[in-house]
C-alpha positions, 0 to 999 in steps of 0.5 A, a space after each residue: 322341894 319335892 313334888 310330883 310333876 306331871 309333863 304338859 303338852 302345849 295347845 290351843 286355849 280353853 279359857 271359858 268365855 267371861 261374861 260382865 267382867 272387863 278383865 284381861 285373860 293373862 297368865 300374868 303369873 310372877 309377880 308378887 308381894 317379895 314374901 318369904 321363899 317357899 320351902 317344901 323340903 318335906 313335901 312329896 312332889 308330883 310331877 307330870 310332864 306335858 308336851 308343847 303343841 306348837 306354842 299354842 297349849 300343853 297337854 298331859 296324859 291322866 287315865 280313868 278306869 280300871 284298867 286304866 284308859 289314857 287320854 291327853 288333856 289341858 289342865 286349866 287353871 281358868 276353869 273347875 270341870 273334868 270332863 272327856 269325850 264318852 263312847 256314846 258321844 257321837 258329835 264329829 268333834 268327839 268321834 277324832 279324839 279318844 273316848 271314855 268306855 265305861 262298859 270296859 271299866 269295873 270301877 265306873 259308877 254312873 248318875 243322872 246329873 247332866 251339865 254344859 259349859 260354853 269356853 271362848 273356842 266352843 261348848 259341850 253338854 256332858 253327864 257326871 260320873 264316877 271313876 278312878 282317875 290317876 295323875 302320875 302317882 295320884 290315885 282319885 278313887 271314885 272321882 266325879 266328872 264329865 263325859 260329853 254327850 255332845 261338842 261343837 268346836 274342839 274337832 281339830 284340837 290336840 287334845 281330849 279333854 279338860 282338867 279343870 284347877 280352878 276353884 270348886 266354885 266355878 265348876 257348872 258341873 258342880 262336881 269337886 275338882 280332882 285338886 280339892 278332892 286330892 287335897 281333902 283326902 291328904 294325898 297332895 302333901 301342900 294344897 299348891 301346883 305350879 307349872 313350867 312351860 317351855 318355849 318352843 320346845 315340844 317337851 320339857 314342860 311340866 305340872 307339879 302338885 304337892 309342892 315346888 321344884 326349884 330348878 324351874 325359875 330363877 331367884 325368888 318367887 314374888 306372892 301376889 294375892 288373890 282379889 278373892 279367894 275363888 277364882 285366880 284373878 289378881 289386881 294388875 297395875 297398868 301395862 306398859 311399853 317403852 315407859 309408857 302406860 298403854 293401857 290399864 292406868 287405873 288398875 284391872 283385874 287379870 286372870 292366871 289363866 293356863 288353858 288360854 294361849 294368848 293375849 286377849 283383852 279390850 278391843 279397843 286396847 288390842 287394837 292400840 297395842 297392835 297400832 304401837 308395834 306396827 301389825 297389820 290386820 289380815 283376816 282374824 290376826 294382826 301380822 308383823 315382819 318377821 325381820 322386825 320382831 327383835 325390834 319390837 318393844 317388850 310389854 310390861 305389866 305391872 303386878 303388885 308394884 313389880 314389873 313383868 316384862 314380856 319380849 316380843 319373842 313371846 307375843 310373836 308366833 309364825 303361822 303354818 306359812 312362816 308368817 309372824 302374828 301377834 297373840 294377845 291372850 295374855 296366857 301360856 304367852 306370858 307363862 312361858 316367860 314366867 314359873 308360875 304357883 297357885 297356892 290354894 292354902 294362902 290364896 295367892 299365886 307366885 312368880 318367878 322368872 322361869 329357866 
């Protein structure tokens, strides 16, 4: 199946904060019903690679304007905003990263809509605009989307801004997302992406639209459906470790989220999770002995009656002094493990052991 494919590049999670939902933010992205294989032999694939940031995000690189302007950004599947810093934003978190200047492009068109987003690492207030933008070989003409005004909490990010693909619903900005608009115009040939992410690796990962490269997982991609079309959230079984149900007996509901680097969830089923492994609380993290990470047990959730097992070698990450912390936002964490599809066609999400 062809595609295009754009390389990630890892970072820290963006994942908006959810307010009255008790949900886990897992990027819990393989199981699902064992419906039949995806074939896009026809399909023109688009792909982008992205670089891994230290286990803790990837980022790719678009452009806006004409000529182009190049920016390094996550593409969130846990949110529906476009957005980078602009020239006349002259909060500290935006003056340490690239910034959009739109007397430099002769295709920019401005408006007067403003908005603002509050994520679960910081907020922004921003403006839509126009202009083209490109992902790899995908041109949107015209494509709607923020530029920051102001930033509190991303100065010392990786990247510049974000990209959202959820779905249009969400968006605060009430701007089409780049997908839908790719979509509607007949420029992605399959309404799907998907991604790949390496493990430790700072390249290798990637994006792909239009359509799926079957290189990237082995066996067969299990569906699951969405609980509703709208968001990328799935109904979860239970959560397990060494046979036993550790937390979500009675079912839950996970979001597929690729802007969250972690394993987030309850506090108080965090904190019995971190009991069962034997970490300890040291300031904001919970640390184990890195001797004993290849003893620690897998954690398994279950999804559409099919277990995803989770090694600690993908929960477990060293902090700048070499010291082993537990990660848990369930998001690249359990998307490194598994080749995760959205697929907006059908309204569900696919996965598959990744490679």
């Amino acid at each position: 199946m062809l595609g295009k494919r754009i390389p990630l590049r890892r970072v820290k999670t963006m994942r908006k904060t959810l307010s009255g939902k008790n949900m886990l933010n897992s990027f819990l992205k393989e199981h699902g019903n064992r419906l039949s294989k995806i074939s896009f032999r026809g399909s023109n694939l688009t792909t982008l690679p992205l670089r891994n940031i230290e286990d803790l995000m990837y980022v790719g690189n678009i452009t806006i304007g004409t000529p182009p302007q190049e920016f390094q950004v996550v593409f969130d599947t846990g949110s529906s905003d476009f957005w980078v810093p602009s020239d006349f934003c002259t909060s500290p978190d935006c003056i340490t990263h690239v910034r959009f200047r739109k007397r430099q492009s002769s295709t920019f068109r401005p408006t007067n809509k403003t908005f603002s987003i509050t994520y679960g690492s910081g907020r922004m207030r921003g403006v839509v605009v126009h202009d083209t933008v490109r992902i790899g070989d995908l041109v949107s003409t015209d494509q709607p989307f923020g530029l920051s005004v102001s930033e509190y909490g991303f100065k010392d990010r990786a990247y510049d801004g974000i990209l959202g693909l959820n779905y249009p619903d969400e968006s605060f900005s009430e701007a089409i997302p780049i997908f839908d608009k790719l979509k509607n115009e007949g420029a992605i040939s399959e309404p799907i992406f998907a991604f790949y992410l390496s493990k430790k690796k700072r390249e290798g990962s990637v994006v792909m639209f239009g359509g799926v490269d079957h290189r990237y997982y082995k066996g067969e991609l299990n569906w699951v459906p969405l609980i509703e079309e709208g968001d990328w959230s799935v109904r979860m079984d239970g959560i397990s470790m060494k046979t036993k149900v550790v937390a979500c007996s009675d079912g839950c509901e996970a979001v597929v989220d690729t802007g969250t680097s972690l394993i987030k969830g309850p506090r108080k089923l965090v904190n019995k999770i971190q009991k069962l492994i034997g970490a300890t609380p040291r300031g904001s993290k919970h640390y184990v002995s890195c001797s004993a990470v290849n003893a620690l047990p897998s954690i398994i959730f279950t999804i559409n009656g099919i277990n995803y097992p989770v090694p600690a070698r993908a929960y477990i990450l060293k902090d700048s002094r070499g010291r082993c912390y537990t990660t848990w936002l369930l998001g690249d964490a359990f998307l490194r493990v598994y080749f995760s599809v959205f697929d907006r066609g059908n309204g569900r999400i696919g996965l598959a052991q990744a490679v």
